[in-house]
SERO-80462 format. One line per 4 residues: number of its first residue (from 1); their letters; for each residue x, y, z of N, C-alpha, C. Coordinates in steps of 0.02 Angstrom, whole numbers, plus 50000, padded with zeros to 5 digits. Example, Ala and Ser with C-alpha at 12.3 -4.5 7.8 and 13.67 -1.06 7.14 Angstrom:
<atoms>
1 = AS = 50660:49716:50390:50615:49775:50390:50660:49835:50390 | 50642:49888:50354:50684:49947:50357:50645:50002:50394
</atoms>
This chain:
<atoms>
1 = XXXX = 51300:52745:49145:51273:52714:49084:51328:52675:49048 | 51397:52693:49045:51439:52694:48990:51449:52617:49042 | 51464:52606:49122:51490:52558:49148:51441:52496:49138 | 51352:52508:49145:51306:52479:49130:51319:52434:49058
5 = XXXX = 51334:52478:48991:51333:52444:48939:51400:52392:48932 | 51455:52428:48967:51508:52364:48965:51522:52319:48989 | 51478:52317:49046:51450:52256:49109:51407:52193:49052 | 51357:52220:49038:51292:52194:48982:51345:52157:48913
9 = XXXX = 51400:52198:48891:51440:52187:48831:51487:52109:48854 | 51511:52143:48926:51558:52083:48932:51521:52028:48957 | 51476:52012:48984:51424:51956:48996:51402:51921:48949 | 51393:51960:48881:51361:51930:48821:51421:51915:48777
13 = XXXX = 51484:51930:48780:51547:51904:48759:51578:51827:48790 | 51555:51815:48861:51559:51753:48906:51528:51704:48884 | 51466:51728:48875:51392:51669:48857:51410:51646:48779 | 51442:51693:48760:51454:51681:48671:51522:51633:48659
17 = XXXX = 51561:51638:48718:51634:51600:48717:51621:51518:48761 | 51553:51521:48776:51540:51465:48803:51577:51467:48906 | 51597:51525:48928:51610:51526:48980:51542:51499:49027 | 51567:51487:49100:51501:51480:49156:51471:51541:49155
21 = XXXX = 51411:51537:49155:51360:51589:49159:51348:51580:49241 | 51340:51663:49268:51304:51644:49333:51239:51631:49351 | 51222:51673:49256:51134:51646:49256:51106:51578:49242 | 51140:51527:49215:51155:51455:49213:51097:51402:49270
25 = XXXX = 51070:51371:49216:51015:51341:49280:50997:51268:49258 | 50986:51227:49335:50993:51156:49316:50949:51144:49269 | 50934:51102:49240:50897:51071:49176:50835:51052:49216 | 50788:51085:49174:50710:51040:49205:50683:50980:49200
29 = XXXX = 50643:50978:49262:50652:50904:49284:50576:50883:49253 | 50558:50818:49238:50621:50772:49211:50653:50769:49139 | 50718:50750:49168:50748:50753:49092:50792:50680:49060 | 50768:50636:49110:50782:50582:49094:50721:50517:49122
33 = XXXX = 50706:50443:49108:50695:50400:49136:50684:50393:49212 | 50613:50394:49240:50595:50379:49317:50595:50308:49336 | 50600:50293:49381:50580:50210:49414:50559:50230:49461 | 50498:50175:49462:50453:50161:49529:50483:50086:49542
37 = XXXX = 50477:50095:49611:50505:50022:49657:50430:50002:49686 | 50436:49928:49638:50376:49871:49686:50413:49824:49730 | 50403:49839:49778:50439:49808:49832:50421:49730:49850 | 50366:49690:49781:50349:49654:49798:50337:49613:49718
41 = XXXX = 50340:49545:49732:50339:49506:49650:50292:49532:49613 | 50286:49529:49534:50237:49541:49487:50192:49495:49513 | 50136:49540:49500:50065:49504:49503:50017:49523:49575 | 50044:49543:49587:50013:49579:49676:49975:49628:49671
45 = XXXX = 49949:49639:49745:49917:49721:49728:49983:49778:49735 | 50012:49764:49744:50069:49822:49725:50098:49822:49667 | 50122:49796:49637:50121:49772:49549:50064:49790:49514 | 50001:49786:49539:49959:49807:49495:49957:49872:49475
49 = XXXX = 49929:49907:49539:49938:49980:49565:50003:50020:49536 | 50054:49999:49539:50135:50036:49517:50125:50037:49448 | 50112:49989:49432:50105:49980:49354:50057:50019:49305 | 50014:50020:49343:49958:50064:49315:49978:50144:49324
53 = XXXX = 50003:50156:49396:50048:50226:49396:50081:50252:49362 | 50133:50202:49350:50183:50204:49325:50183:50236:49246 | 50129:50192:49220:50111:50184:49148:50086:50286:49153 | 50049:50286:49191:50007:50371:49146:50067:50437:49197
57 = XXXX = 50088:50402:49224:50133:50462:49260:50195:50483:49196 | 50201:50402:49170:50271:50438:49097:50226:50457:49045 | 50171:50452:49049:50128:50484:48975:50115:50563:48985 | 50113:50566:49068:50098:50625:49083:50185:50663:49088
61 = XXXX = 50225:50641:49114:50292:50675:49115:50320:50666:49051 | 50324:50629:48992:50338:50616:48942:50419:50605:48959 | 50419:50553:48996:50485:50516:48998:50449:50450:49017 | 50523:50412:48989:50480:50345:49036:50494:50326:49114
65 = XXXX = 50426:50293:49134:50451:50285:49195:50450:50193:49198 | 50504:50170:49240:50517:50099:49232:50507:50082:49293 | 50458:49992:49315:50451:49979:49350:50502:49922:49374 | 50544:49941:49433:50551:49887:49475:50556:49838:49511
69 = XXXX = 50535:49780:49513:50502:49740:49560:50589:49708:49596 | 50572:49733:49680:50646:49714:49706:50627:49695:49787 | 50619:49622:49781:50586:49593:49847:50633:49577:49902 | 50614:49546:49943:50665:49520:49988:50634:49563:50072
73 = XXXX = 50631:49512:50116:50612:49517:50178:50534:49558:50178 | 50503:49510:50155:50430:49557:50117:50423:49623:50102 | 50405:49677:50106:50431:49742:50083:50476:49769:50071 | 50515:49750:50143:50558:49795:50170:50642:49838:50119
77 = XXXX = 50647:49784:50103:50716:49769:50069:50703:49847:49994 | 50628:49804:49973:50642:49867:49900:50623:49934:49916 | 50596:49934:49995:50548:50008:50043:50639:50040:50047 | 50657:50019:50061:50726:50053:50112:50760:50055:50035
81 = XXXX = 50777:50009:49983:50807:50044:49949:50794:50121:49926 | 50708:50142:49915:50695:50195:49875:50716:50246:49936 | 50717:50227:50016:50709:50263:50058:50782:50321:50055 | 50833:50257:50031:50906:50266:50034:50923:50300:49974
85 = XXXX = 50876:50318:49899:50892:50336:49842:50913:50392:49837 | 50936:50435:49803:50937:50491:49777:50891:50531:49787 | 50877:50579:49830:50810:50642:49852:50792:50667:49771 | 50815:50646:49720:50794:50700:49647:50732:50683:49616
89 = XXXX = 50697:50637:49621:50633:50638:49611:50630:50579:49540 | 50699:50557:49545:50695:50498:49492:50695:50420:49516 | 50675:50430:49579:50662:50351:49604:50591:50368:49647 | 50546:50325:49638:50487:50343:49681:50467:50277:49711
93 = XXXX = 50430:50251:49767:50404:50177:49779:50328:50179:49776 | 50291:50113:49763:50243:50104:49794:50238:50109:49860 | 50182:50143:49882:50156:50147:49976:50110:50105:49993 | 50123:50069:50027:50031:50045:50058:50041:50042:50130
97 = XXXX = 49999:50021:50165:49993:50005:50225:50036:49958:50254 | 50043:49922:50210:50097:49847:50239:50173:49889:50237 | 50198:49927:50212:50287:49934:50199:50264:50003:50224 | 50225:50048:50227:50246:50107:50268:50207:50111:50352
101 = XXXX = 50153:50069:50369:50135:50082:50418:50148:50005:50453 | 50142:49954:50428:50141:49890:50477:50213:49884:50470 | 50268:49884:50440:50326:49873:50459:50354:49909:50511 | 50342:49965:50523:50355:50007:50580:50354:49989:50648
105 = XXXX = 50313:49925:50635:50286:49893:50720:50315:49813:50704 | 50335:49772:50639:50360:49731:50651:50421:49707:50670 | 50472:49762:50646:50532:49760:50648:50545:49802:50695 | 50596:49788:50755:50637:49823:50817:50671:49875:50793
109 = XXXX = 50713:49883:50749:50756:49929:50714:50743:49925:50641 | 50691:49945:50618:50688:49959:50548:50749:50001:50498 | 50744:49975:50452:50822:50036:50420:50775:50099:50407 | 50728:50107:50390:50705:50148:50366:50639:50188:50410
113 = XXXX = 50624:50250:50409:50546:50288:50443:50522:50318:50403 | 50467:50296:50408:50413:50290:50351:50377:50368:50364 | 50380:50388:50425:50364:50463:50419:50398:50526:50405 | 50466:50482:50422:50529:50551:50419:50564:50537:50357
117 = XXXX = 50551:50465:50327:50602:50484:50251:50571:50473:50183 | 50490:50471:50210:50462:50475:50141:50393:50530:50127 | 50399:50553:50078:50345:50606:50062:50295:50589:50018 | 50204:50571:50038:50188:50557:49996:50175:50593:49931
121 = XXXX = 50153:50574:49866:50147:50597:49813:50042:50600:49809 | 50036:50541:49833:49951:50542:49813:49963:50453:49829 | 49884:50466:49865:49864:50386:49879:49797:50386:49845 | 49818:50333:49782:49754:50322:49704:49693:50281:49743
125 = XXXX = 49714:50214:49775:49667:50177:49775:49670:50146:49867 | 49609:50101:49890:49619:50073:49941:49569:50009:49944 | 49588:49968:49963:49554:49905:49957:49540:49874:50017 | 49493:49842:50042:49478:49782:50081:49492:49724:50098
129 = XXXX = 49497:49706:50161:49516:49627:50165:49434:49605:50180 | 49410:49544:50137:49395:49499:50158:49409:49429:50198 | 49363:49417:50254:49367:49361:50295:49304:49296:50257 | 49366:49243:50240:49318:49184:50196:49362:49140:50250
133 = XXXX = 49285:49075:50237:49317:49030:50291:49317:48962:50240 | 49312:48896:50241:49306:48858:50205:49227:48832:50179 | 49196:48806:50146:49139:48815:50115:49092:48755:50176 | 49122:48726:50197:49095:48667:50251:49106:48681:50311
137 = XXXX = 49130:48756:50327:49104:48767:50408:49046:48791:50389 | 49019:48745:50486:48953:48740:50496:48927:48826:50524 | 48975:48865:50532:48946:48927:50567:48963:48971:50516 | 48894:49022:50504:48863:49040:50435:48890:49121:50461
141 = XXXX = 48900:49148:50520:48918:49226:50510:48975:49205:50558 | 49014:49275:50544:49065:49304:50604:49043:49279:50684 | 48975:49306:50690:48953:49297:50759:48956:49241:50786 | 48943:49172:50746:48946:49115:50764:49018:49085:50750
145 = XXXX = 49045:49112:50717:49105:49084:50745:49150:49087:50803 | 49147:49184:50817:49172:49197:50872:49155:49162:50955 | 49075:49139:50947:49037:49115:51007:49078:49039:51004 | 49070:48997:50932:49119:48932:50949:49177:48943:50969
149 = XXXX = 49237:48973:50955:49304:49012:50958:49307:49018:51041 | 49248:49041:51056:49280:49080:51132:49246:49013:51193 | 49232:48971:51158:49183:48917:51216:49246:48861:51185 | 49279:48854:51111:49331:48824:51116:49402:48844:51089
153 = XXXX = 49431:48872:51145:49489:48888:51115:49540:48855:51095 | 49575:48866:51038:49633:48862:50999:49598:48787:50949 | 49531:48780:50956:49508:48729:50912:49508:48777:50812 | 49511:48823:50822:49487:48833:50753:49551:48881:50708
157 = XXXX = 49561:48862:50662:49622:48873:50646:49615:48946:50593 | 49667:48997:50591:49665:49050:50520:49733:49040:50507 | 49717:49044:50430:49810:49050:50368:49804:49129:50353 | 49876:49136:50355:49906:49187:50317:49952:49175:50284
161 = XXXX = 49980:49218:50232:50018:49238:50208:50103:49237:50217 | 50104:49236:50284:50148:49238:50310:50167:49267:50381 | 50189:49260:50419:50202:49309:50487:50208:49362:50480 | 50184:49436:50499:50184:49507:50497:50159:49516:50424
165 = XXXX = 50120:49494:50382:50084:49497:50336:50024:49539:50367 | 49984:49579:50304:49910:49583:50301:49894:49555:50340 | 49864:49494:50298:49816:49446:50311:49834:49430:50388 | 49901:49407:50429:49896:49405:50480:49881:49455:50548
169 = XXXX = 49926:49499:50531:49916:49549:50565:49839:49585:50592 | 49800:49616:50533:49701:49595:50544:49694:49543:50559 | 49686:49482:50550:49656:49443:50601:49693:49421:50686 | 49737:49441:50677:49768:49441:50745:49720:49484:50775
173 = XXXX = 49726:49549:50762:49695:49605:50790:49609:49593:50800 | 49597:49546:50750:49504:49535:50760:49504:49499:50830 | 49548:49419:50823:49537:49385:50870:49558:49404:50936 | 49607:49470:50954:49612:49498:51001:49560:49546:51025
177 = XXXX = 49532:49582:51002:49480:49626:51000:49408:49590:51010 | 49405:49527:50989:49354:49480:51008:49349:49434:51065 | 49413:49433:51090:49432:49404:51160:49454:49314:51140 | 49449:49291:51096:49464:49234:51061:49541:49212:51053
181 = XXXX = 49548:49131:51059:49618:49104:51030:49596:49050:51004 | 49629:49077:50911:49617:49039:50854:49676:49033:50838 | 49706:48966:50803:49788:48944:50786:49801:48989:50744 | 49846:49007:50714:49895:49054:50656:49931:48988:50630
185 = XXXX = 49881:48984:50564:49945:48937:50512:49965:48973:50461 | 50039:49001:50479:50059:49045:50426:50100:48985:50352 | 50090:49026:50278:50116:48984:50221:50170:49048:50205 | 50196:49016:50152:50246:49074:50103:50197:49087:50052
189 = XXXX = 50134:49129:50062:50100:49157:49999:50054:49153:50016 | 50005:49186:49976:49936:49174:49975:49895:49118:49940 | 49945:49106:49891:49925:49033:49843:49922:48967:49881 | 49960:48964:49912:49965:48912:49957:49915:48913:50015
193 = XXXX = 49906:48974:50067:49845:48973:50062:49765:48943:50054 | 49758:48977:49997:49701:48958:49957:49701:48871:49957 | 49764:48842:49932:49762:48790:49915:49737:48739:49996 | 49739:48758:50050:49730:48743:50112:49656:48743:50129
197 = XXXX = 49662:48821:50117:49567:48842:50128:49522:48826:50088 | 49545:48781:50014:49492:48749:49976:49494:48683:49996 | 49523:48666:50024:49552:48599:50024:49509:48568:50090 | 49504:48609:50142:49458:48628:50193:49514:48589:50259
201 = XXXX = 49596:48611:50256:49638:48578:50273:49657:48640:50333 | 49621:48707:50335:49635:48764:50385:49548:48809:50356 | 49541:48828:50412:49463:48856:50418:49460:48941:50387 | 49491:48966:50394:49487:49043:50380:49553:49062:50352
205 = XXXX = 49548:49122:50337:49574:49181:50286:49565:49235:50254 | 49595:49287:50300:49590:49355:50255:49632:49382:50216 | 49612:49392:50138:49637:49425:50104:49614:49485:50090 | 49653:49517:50028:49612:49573:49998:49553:49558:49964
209 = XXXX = 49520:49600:49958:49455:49578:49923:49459:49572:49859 | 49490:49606:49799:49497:49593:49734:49523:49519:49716 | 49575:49506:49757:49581:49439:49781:49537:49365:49786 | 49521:49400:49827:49464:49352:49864:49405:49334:49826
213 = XXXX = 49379:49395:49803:49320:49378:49765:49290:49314:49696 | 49347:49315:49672:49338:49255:49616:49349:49189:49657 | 49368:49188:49704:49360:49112:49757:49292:49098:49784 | 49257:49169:49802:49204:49184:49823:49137:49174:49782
217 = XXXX = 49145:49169:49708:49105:49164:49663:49105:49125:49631 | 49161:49091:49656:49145:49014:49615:49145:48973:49660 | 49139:49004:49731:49091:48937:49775:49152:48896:49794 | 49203:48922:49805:49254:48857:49841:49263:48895:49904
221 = XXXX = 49252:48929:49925:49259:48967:49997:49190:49015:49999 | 49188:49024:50088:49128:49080:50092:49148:49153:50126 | 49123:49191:50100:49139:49254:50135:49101:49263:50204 | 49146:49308:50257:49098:49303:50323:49098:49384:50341
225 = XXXX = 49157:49427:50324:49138:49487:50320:49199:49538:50288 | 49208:49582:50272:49229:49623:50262:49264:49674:50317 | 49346:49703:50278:49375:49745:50333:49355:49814:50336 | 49316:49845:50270:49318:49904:50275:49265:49947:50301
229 = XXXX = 49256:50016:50303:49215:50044:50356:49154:50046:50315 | 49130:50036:50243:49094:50006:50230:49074:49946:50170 | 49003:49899:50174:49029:49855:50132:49035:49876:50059 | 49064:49817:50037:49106:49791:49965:49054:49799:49932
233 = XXXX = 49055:49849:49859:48998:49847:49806:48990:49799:49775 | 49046:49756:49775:49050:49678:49723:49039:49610:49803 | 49015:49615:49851:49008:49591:49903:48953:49615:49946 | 48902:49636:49913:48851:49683:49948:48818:49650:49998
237 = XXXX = 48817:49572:49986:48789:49537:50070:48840:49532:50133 | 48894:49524:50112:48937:49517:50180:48953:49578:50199 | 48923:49576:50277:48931:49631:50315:49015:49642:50345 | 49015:49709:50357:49100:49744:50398:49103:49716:50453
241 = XXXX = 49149:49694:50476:49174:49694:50557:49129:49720:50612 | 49112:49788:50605:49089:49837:50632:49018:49785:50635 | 48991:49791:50578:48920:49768:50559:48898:49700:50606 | 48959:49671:50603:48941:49593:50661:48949:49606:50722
245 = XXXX = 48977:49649:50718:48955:49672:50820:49002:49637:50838 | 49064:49609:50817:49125:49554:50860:49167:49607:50888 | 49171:49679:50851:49224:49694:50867:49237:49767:50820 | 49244:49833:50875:49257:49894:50800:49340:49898:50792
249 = XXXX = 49339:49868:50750:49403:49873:50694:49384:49893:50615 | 49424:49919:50573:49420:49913:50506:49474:49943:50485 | 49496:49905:50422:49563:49914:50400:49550:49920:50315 | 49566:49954:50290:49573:49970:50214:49661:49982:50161
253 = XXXX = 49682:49930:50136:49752:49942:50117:49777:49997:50060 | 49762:50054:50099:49786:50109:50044:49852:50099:50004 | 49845:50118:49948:49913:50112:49888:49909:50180:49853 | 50011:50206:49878:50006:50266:49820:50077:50273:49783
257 = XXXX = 50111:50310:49796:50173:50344:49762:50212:50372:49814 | 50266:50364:49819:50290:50401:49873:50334:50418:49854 | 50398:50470:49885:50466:50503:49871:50512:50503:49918 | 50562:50495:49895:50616:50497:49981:50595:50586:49996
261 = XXXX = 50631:50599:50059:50579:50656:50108:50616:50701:50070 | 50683:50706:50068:50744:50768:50049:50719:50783:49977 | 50675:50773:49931:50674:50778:49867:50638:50864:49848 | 50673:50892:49815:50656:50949:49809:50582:50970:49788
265 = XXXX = 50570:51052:49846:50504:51056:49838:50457:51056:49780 | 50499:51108:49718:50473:51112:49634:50460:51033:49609 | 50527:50991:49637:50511:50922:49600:50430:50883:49646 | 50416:50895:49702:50378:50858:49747:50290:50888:49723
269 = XXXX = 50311:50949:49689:50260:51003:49673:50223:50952:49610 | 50269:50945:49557:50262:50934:49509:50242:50867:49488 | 50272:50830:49538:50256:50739:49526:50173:50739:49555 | 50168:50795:49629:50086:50784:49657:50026:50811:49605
273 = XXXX = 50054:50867:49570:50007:50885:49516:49992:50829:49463 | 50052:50808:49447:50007:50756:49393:49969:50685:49429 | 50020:50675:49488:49971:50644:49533:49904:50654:49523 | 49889:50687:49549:49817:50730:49558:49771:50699:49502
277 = XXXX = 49806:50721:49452:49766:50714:49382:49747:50651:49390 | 49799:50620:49379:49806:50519:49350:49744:50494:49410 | 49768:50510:49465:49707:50495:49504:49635:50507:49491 | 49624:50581:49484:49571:50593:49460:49545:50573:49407
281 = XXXX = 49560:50539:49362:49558:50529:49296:49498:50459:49296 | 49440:50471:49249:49381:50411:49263:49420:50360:49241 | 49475:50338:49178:49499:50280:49185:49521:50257:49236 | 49577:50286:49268:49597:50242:49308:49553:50223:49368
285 = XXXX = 49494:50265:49390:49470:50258:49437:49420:50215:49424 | 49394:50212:49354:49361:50154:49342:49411:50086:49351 | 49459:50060:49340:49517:50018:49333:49493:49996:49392 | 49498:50052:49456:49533:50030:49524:49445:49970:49558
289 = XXXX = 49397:50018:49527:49339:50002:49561:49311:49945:49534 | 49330:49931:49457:49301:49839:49435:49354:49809:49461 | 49425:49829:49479:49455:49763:49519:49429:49754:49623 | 49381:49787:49614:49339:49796:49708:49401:49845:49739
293 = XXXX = 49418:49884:49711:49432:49957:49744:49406:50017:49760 | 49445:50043:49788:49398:50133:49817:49431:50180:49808 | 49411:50213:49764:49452:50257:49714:49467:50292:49767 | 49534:50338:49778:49554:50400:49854:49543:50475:49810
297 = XXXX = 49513:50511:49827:49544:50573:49819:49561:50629:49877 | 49609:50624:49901:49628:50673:49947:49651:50731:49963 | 49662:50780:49970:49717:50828:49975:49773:50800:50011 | 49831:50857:50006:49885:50837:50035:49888:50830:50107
301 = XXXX = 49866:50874:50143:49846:50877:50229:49827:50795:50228 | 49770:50791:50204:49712:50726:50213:49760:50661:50200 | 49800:50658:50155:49851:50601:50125:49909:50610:50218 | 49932:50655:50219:49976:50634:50294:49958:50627:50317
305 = XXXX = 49884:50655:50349:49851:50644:50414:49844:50540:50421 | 49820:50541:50343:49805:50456:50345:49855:50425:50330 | 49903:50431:50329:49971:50390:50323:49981:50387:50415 | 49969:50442:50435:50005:50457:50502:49973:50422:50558
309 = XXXX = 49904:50420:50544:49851:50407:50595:49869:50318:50595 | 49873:50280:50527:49886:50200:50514:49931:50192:50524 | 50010:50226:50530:50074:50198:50553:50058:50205:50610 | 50057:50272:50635:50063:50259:50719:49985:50215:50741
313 = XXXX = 49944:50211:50732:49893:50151:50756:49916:50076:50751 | 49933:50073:50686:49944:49984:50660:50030:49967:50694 | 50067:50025:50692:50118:50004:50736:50114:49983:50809 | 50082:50016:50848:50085:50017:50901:50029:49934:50924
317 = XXXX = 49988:49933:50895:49963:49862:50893:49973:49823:50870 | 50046:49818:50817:50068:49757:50825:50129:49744:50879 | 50139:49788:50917:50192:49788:50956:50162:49756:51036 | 50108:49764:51036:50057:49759:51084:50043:49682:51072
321 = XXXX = 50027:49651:51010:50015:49580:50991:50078:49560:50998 | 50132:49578:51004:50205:49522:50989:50204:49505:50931 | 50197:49531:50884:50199:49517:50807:50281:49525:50770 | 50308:49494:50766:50374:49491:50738:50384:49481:50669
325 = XX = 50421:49503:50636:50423:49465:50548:50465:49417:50568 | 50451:49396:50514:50498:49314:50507:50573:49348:50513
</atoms>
C-alpha cells in the first residue's frame, strides 16, 4: 500500500512540474485546417463535387477545410501529390474514375496506385456521359449511325477533350465494341469542343451529362444516348448504350474523397463517419441530382469493390485500345 501511494504521489508531482507524462496523448484529430486536392481547374466536375465536400466536411469537423486546385498532366500531377502527402488525414483528394481508375491504364509507369496508396473515404455522387452529335446529322439514333460508320469507315468524325480523357476513352471503347472506325479529333478542353460540335465542324461528343444538357436544351446539339446503366431523369428520351443494341458498355463517373492508404485507422474511422452523413444528407443529395447526378450510398465493402472492379476493367481496356496520354 505504502509503495502504491508513493508511486501515485510521485507521478502527480511530475504532471504538476510539467515533466513527460507516460500517460501523455497525441492531440485529437482534427486540430488544425484540412485540404482537399482538385486535381483539376475550377469549374469542373471535380471542383464542383470537392467544393461542395469540402464545404460540410469543415462544418462537420469544425475546422476548416481548404480547397486546392493543382493541375498539370490532367489529373495526375495533383492525384500523386495527395498520394505522396502526409498519411495524417490532413490532406485528402477528389476520386473519380478518370485519376483513380483510367490513369492506371494510360500511363506505363504511373507515380502513383490507385489501389495500394489510396483509401476511399465515401463516393457522394456519379454521373453520366452523354453522346450528342451535331444538330444537322442526318442519322437520328445511335443505330443509324453505327450502320453509316461501319459501311463508311473513318468518314465520321468524334472530339474529345483531349487524349486519355473521359470523353475519349468511352467512345473509343463504343466504337470498338461496335466494330466501327470513326476519326478522334482531340481539343485542349471541352469548350473548344463544343465550339466545333456547334459549329457542325466535327460530328459527335461525349461528355458528362450535367454538362451536356444545357447544349441539349437549347437545341445547338442532339443527344443520341446515354452512358449509364440507366436513363438520365433530366434526359428521359435518350436511350443507354445498352438500350441501342450497338454495344453492352456503360460507364458512370463516380466522385468521392479519398486518403493516402498509411493514414491512421481512428483518423480513416472518423473522416468515413462524417462522410456517411454529408452524403446522406437530402441537401447535398438534392445538389447532386438537379445538377443530373446519382446520389451513391454505399458501404465500405461496396465503395472498394467499385473502385476495384473500374480500375482494373477501364485499365486493362485502355491498354488493349493503345490509349496513351498526351
Amino acid at each position: 500500500m505504502t509503495y502504491s501511494l508513493n508511486r501515485r504521489t510521485a507521478l502527480a508531482a511530475l504532471a504538476a512540474a510539467g515533466a513527460p507524462s507516460v500517460f501523455a496523448q497525441a492531440p485529437a484529430f482534427p486540430n488544425k485546417p484540412l485540404r482537399v486536392i482538385v486535381p483539376q481547374p475550377p469549374g469542373g466536375g471535380f471542383d464542383v463535387v470537392g467544393r461542395l465536400l469540402a464545404d460540410r466536411l469543415g462544418k462537420a469537423l469544425k475546422q476548416p477545410v481548404v480547397v486546392e486546385n493543382r493541375t498539370g498532366s490532367g489529373t495526375l500531377n495533383g492525384t500523386d501529390l495527395a498520394a505522396k502527402a502526409d498519411a495524417d488525414g490532413y490532406t485528402l483528394v477528389v476520386g473519380s474514375i478518370s485519376n483513380i481508375a483510367l490513369n492506371m491504364g494510360l500511363y506505363k509507369n504511373p507515380p502513383y496506385n490507385s489501389l495500394r496508396d489510396f483509401e476511399p473515404l465515401g463516393l457522394a455522387v456519379s454521373y453520366s456521359y452523354t453522346l450528342m452529335c451535331r444538330k444537322d446529322l442526318p442519322y437520328k439514333t445511335l443505330k443509324d449511325v453505327i450502320a453509316y460508320a461501319r459501311a463508311n469507315p473513318g468518314k465520321l468524325t468524334y472530339a474529345s477533350a483531349g487524349v486519355g480523357s473521359g470523353q475519349h476513352v468511352l467512345a473509343a471503347a463504343l466504337w470498338q465494341q461496335a466494330g466501327v472506325d470513326i476519326t478522334h479529333v482531340p481539343y485542349r478542353g471541352a469548350q473548344m469542343a463544343y465550339q466545333d460540335l456547334i459549329g457542325g465542324r466535327v460530328d459527335m461528343f461525349f461528355d458528362l451529362s450535367p454538362t451536356a444538357r444545357p447544349q441539349i436544351e437549347s437545341g445547338n446539339v442532339r443527344a443520341l444516348a446515354v452512358s449509364g446503366a440507366t436513363r438520365q431523369p433530366t434526359l428521359p428520351d435518350v436511350p443507354t448504350i445498352r438500350d441501342s443494341g450497338v454495344a453492352k458498355l456503360e460507364l458512370e463517373s463516380w466522385f468521392g474523397l479519398f486518403a493516402p492508404a498509411k493514414t491512421p485507422p481512428k483518423v480513416l474511422e472518423r473522416l468515413r463517419k462524417e462522410m456517411d452523413t454529408i452524403i446522406a444528407s437530402r441537401d447535398v443529395s438534392d445538389t447532386f441530382r438537379k445538377a443530373g447526378g446519382r446520389s451513391l450510398s454505399l458501404s465500405l465493402p461496396e465503395t472498394r469493390a467499385l473502385v476495384k472492379r473500374d480500375t482494373e476493367f477501364w485499365s486493362k481496356l485502355i491498354r488493349e485500345l493503345d490509349i496513351k496520354a498526351e
